[in-house]
C-alpha positions in Angstrom: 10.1 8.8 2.2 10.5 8.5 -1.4 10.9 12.4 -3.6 9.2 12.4 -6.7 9.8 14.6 -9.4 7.1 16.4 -11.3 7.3 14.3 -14.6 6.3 11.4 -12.2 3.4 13.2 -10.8 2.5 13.9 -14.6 2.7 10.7 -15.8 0.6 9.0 -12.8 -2.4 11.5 -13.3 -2.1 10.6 -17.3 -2.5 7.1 -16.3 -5.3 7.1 -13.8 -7.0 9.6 -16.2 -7.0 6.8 -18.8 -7.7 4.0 -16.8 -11.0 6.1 -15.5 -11.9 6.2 -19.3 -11.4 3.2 -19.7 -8.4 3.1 -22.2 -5.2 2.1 -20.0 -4.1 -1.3 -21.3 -1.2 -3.0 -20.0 1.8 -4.7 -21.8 -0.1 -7.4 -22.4 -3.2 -5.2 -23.8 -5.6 -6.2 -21.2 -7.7 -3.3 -19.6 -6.0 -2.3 -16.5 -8.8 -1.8 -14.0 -6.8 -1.9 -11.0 -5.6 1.5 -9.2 -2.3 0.1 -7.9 -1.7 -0.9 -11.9 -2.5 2.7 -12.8 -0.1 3.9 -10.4 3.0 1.6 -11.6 2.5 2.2 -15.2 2.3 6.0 -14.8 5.8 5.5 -12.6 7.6 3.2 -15.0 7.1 5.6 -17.9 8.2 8.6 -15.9 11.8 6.5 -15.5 11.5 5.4 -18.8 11.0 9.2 -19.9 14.1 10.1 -17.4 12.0 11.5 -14.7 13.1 11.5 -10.9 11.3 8.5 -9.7 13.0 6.1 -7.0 14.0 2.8 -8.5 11.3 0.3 -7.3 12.1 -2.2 -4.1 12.3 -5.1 -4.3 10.9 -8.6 -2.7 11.0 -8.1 0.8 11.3 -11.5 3.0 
């Protein structure tokens, strides 16, 4: 199982607090009104930020 660090944790509930309120865009700045989104935005800017979150896996065939 995957260990996240507490920065992740942070960052998720910052993401799916916006994205409740409506105010989440994604990279493209389109609303982001899926959960799953929320979820990988929150986790890509806790790496980005140096947090300890697992690099993500790739396509599995």
């Amino acid at each position: 199982m995957a260990k996240y660090g507490p920065k992740a944790s942070e960052k998720v509930e910052k993401a799916m607090h916006e994205m409740k309120e409506g105010k989440l865009r994604s990279s493209s700045g389109q609303k982001v009104t899926s959960r799953k989104q929320a979820v990988a935005i929150g986790l890509s800017e806790a790496r980005e930020a140096g947090g300890k979150v697992p690099q993500p896996s790739g396509k599995k065939h």
